[in-house]
N, C-alpha and C positions, 0 to 999 in steps of 0.2 A: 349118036356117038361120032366123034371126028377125026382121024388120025392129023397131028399138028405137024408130027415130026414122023421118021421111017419108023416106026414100030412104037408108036408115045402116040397113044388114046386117048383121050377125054371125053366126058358125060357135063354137062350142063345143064341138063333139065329136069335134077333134081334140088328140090326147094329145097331141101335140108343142107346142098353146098354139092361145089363141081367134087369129082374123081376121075380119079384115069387110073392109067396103067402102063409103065415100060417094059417091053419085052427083049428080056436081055441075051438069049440064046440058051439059058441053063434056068429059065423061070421066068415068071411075070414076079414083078414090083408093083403092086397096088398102092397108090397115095389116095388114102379112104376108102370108106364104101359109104353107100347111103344109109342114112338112117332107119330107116324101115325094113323088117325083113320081107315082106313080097318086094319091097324097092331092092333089094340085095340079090336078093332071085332073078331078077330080071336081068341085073346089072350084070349077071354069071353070064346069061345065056347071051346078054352082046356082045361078050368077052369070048366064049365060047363059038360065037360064029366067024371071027378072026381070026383066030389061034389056037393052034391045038397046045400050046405051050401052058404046063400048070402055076398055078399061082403059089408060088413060095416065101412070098413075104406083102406085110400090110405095112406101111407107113401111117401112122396117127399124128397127122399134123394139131392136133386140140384135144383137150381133155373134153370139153363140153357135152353136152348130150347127142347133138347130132352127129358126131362125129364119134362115138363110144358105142352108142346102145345094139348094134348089130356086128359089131370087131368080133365078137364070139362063134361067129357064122363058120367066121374062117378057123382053119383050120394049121395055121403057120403063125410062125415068128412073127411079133409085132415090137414095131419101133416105137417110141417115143419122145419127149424129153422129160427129164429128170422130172423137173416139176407135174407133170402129169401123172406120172405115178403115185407121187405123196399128194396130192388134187385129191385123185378119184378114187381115193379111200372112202371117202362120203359116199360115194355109189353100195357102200354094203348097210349104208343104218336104212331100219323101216321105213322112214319118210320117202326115201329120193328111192326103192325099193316099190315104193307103192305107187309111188307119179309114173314111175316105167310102167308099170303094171297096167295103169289105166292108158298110156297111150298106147299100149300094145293089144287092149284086148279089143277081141274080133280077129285078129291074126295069126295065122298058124302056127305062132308062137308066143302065144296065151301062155302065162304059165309058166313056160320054160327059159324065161328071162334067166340070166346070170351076168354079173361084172367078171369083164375079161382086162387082166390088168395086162400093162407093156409086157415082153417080155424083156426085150432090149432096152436101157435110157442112154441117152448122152446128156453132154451140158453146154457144148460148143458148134462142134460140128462131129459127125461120125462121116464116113465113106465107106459106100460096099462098093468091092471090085465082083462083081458079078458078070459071068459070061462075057459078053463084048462092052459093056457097059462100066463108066466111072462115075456112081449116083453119092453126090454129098449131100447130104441130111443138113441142114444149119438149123442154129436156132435163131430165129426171127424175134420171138418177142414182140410187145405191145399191145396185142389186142388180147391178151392174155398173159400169164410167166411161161406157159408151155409153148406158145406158138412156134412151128417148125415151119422150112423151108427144103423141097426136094429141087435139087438144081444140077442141072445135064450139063457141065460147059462143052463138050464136043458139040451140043446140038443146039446151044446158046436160047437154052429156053428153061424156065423154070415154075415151081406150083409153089405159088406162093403162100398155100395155105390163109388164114382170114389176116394175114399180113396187107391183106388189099380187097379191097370189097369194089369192084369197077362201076362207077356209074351209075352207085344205090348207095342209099344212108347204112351204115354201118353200127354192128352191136358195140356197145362199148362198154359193158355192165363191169368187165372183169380188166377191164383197158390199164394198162400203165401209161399214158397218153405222152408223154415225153419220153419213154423209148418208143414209144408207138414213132411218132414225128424225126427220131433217131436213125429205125431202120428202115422207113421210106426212103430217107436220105441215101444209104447206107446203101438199098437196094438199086437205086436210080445210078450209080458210081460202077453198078458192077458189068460185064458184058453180057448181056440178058437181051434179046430181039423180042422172045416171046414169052408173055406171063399167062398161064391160067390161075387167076384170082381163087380166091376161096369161094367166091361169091358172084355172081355175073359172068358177062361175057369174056372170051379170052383177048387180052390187049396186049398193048406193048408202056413204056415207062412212062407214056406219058399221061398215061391212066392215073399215075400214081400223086400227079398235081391237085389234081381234084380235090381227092381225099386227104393231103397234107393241109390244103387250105379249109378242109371241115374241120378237120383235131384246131388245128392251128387258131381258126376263127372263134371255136368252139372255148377253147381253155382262154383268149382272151376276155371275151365276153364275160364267162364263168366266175376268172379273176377279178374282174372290176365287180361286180355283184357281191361277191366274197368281204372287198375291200371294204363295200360299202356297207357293212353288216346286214345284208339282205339275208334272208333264213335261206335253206335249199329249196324248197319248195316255191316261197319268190322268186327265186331262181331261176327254175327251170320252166316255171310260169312266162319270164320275157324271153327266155330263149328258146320256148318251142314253136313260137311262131315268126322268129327272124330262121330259123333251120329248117321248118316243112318242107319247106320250098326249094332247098340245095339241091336235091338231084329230082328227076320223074317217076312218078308212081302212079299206081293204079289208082282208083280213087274208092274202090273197093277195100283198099290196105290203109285207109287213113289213119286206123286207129292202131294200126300196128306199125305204124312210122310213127305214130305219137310218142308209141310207148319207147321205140328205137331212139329217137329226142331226149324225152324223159331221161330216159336210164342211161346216155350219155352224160349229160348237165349233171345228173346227182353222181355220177363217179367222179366228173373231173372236181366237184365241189368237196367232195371226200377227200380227194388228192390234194388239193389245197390246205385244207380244213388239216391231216397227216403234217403234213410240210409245216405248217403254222406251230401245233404244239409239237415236234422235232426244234424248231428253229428255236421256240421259249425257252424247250428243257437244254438246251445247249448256252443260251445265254445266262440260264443260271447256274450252269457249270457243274462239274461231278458231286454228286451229294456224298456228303461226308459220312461216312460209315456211323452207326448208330453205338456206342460204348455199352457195353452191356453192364447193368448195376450189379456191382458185388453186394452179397448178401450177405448179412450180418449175421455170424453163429453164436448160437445160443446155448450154454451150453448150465 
C-alpha cells in the first residue's frame, strides 16, 4: 500500500484491479475493494494500520465482477453510475448466482454470497463535500456504459477506474471503443499530475498514449476486415497476432492475453457490424405504419 497524496492510499497488488482510499476528516471514501473476500480482509487490516478513521462510503467504479462480488462486505453507502444499477440486475438469475458461487467456494464466505446493488447512481458527475475534502465522481465511460472516475482537483490526481489499464492489454468485451478513445482524450485535457489506472501501475497522462494507440489501432485494423467481408472470427484470427505483442507480459498469461485480444476484435467487430445495420435502417427511412384491415360485417 502507498500513500500518493496526504491522506489518498492505494493497493496495486491485487489482480482483480488497484483500490485506495481518501481520508477526508469525517470518514474514509473507498474507490473499490478487492474482489475476493480474504482479499477484502486483508485490505481492512492495511487500512486499519493507518487510520483509525471508519470507512463511510465505497465508490464502484464498474459493474463487472471484480469489482461487485465482495461491495457487500461493507457496510455503507455505495456509489455508482446509473448504468450499473440496471447492469447488475443479471447478478440475481441462477446462472451468474452459481459462477460466484464456484469462485467463492473454499472461502469463508461459501454460501453467503448476495448482490449488493448501488445505493447512490449518477449519470454525469456527483461531488461529495466530505470533511476536508471536494471528491467529484465522473462518469468516464468506454470500457464499459458504467465506467466512473474519482478525481481530487486540490490534490490534482485522480482513479481512473478501467478508463486506463497502464502498460497492459486491456479488457474490452463490454467496450464502447469510440467513447473509450473520446475520454482518453477528454482525460489527457484535464489537470491530473497523477493517475492510479484501474489496472497497473500508477502513471501520469502519458500513460494514456499507449492505450489510445491500442483502441485506435485496434478498431482500424477491425474496420478494414469488416469491409472486406471477413467473418468475426477471420477477424480476430489476423489480429491476434499483430496485438500480442503491444504491451509485456508474463509468458505464463499467454493464453489470457489471447483471449484479452480475442474479446477486444469481436466487440469492436460488433460495433461495426451495430453501426452498419443503424446506418441501412436509416437509409431506408421511417417505415410506414402498417393500416390495419377493416373487417367485413356479416350480418
Amino acid at each position: 500500500m502507498e500513500e500518493v497524496a496526504p491522506g489518498v492510499y492505494v493497493e496495486t497488488g491485487y489482480a482483480s484491479g488497484n483500490v485506495g482510499f481518501i481520508a477526508t476528516g469525517a470518514g474514509l471514501v473507498c474507490v473499490d475493494v478487492p474482489m475476493l473476500p480474504e482479499d477484502v480482509h486483508r485490505w481492512r487490516a492495511q487500512i486499519e494500520s493507518v487510520t483509525d478513521e471508519p470507512i463511510v462510503m465505497l465508490v464502484q467504479t464498474d459493474y463487472d465482477q471484480e469489482r461487485i462480488i465482495s461491495t457487500y462486505l461493507l457496510d455503507v453507502p455505495i456509489i455508482a453510475h446509473d448504468a450499473a444499477w440496471e447492469r447488475m440486475r443479471v447478478y440475481s438469475s441462477d446462472k451468474v448466482l452459481n459462477q460466484i458461487s464456484e469462485m467463492l467456494k473454499g472461502s469463508d464466505q461459501t454460501g453467503k454470497w448476495q448482490a449488493r446493488m448501488p445505493d447512490i447512481t449518477f449519470s454525469e458527475r456527483l461531488i461529495l463535500y466530505k470533511g476536508s475534502r471536494d471528491i467529484h465522481v465522473l462518469h468516464g465511460g468506454g470500457h464499459s456504459p458504467a465506467t466512473c472516475m474519482v478525481y481530487l482537483p486540490e490534490e490534482n490526481l485522480i482513479f481512473t477506474g478501467d478508463v486506463v489499464f497502464c502498460s497492459m492489454h486491456p479488457s474490452m468485451t463490454e467496450a464502447e471503443t469510440k467513447q473509450w478513445l473520446s475520454t482518453l482524450n477528454q482525460l489527457r485535457k484535464m489537470s491530473v499530475g497523477l493517475m492510479i489506472p484501474g489496472h497497473g501501475v500508477c502513471c501520469d497522462k502519458e500513460a494514456t498514449h499507449a492505450l489510445s494507440e491500442y483502441v485506435r489501432d485496434m478498431r482500424a485494423m477491425v474496420r478494414r476486415s469488416y469491409q472486406s467481408s471477413r467473418s468475426k472470427s477471420e477477424t480476430s484470427s489476423a489480429v491476434i497476432p499483430e496485438f500480442m505483442n503491444a504491451f509485456l507480459y508474463d509468458g505464463r498469461e499467454r493464453e489470457r492475453i489471447r483471449k484479452l485480444v480475442k474479446g477486444g476484435s469481436d466487440r469492436i467487430y460488433d460495433e461495426y457490424r451495430a453501426a452498419a445495420k443503424a446506418d441501412a435502417a436509416r437509409a431506408r427511412g421511417p417505415s410506414r405504419p402498417t393500416k390495419a384491415r377493416r373487417q367485413r360485417s356479416h350480418s
